[in-house]
Kinemage of the C-alpha trace (Angstrom):
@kinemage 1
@onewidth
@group {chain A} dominant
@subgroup {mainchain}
@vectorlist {calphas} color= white
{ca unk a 1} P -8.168 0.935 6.796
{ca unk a 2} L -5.836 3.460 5.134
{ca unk a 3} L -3.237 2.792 2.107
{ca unk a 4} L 0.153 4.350 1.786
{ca unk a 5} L 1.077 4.326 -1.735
{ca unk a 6} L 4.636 3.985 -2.485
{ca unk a 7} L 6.067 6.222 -4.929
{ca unk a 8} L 6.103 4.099 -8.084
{ca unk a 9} L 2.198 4.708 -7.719
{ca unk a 10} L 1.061 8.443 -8.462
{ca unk a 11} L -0.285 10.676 -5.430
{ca unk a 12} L -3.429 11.696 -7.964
{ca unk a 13} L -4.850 8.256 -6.786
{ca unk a 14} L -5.174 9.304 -3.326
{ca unk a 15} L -8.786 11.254 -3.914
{ca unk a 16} L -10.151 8.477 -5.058
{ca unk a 17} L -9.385 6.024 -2.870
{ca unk a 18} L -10.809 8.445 -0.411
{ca unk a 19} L -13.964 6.429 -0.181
{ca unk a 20} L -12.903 3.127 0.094
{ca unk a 21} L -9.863 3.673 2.257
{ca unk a 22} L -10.497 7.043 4.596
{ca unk a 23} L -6.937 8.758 5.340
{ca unk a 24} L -5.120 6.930 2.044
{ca unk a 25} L -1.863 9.006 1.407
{ca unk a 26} L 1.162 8.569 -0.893
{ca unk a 27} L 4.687 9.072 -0.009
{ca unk a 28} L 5.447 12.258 -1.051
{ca unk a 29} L 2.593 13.808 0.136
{ca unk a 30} L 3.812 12.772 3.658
{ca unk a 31} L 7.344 14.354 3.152
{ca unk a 32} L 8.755 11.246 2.379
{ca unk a 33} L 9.786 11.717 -1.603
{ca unk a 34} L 13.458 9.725 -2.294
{ca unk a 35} L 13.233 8.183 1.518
{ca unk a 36} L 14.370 4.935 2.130
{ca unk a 37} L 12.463 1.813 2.216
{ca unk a 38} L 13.304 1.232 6.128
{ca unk a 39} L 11.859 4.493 7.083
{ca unk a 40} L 8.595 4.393 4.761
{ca unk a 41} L 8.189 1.136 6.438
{ca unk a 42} L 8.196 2.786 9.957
{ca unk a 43} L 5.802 5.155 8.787
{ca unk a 44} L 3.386 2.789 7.653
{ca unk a 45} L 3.767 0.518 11.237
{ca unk a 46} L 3.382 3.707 13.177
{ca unk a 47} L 0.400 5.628 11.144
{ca unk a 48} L -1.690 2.165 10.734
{ca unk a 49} L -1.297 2.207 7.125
{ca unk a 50} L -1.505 -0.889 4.852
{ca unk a 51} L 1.294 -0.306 1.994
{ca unk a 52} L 0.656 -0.108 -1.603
{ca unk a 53} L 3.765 -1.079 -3.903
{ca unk a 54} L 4.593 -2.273 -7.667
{ca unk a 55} L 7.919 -3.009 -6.167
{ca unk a 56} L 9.002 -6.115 -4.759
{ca unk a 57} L 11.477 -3.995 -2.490
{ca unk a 58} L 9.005 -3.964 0.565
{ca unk a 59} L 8.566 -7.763 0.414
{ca unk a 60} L 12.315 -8.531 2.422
{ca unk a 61} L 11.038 -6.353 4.555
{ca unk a 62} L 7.548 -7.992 5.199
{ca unk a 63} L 9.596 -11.450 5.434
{ca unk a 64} L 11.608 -10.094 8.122
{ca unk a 65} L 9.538 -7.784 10.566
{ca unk a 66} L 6.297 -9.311 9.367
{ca unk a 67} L 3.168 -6.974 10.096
{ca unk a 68} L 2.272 -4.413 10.086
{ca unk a 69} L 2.497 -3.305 8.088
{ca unk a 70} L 0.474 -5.286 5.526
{ca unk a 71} L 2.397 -4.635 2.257
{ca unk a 72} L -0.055 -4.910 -1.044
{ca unk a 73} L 2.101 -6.208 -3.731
{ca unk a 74} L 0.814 -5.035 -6.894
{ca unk a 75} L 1.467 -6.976 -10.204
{ca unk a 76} L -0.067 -5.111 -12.904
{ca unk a 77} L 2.946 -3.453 -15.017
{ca unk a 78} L 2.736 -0.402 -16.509
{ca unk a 79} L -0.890 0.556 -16.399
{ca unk a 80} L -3.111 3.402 -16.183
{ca unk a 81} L -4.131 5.044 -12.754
{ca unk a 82} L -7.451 4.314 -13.360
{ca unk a 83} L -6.705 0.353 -13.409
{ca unk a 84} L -5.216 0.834 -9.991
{ca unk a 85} L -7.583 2.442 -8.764
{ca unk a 86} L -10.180 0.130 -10.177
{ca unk a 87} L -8.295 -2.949 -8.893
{ca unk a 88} L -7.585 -1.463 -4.781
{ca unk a 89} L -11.449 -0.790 -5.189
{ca unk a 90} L -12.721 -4.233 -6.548
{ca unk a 91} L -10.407 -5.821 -4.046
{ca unk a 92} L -11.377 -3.944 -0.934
{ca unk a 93} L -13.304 -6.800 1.381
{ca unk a 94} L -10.440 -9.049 0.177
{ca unk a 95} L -8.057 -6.678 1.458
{ca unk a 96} L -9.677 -5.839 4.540
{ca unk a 97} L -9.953 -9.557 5.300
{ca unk a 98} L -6.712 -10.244 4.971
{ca unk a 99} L -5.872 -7.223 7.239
{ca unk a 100} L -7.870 -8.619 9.677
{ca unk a 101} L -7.215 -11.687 9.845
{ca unk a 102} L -3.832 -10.977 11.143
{ca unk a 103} L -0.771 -12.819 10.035
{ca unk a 104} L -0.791 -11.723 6.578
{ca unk a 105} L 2.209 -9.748 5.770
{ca unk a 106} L 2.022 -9.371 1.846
{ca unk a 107} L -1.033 -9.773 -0.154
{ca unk a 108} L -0.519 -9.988 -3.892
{ca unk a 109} L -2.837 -8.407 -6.531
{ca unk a 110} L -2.747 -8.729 -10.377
C-alpha cells in the first residue's frame, strides 16, 4: 500500500513513510504541483495509491466515483510533520484494513 500526499502535506514526509508505505509519493514530486483535483484523483486510481489530504476537496470526489482511490481525510490542523507522520504510522493496520476491506472510500483520521 502506497500514499499520495496531496500538496497541503509537505513532500519531506515521503522518506519516512518509506517503511510503512513502500512507493509513498507527494504531488509535486510526481509533476503534479497546482494540478487539479480531477486529475490527482486519476493518478491515484491508476498508480494504486491511497490519497493523503487535510482538505475536504477530495471527499465530493470519493462520494461520487467511490474507490479507489481510498482518500485519507486528515483532521489534525496545523501541525508539525512529525505528527503526521507519527499518526499515518500509528494508524497503518487500520488503514490497510480499511483498504482491504473494499468499499471504503474516505477514512478519517484526527
Amino acid at each position: 500500500m502506497k500514499l499520495l500526499l496531496d500538496e497541503n502535506l509537505s513532500h519531506r514526509l515521503v522518506p519516512g513513510l518509506q517503511s510503512a508505505y513502500p512507493g509513498s509519493s507527494q504531488v509535486a514530486l510526481l509533476g503534479l504541483s497546482g494540478a487539479h483535483d480531477d486529475r490527482v484523483w486519476r493518478c491515484a486510481r491508476e498508480q494504486g495509491f491511497v490519497l493523503v489530504t487535510k482538505d475536504d476537496d477530495f471527499l465530493d470526489l470519493a462520494a461520487h466515483h467511490g474507490p479507489p482511490p481510498v482518500v485519507i481525510w486528515l483532521q489534525l490542523g496545523n501541525c508539525s510533520n512529525a505528527k503526521v507522520l507519527s499518526l499515518l504510522q500509528d494508524q497503518r493496520d487500520v488503514i490497510e484494513r480499511a483498504v482491504e476491506t473494499g468499499g471504503v472510500g474516505v477514512i478519517e483520521l484526527s
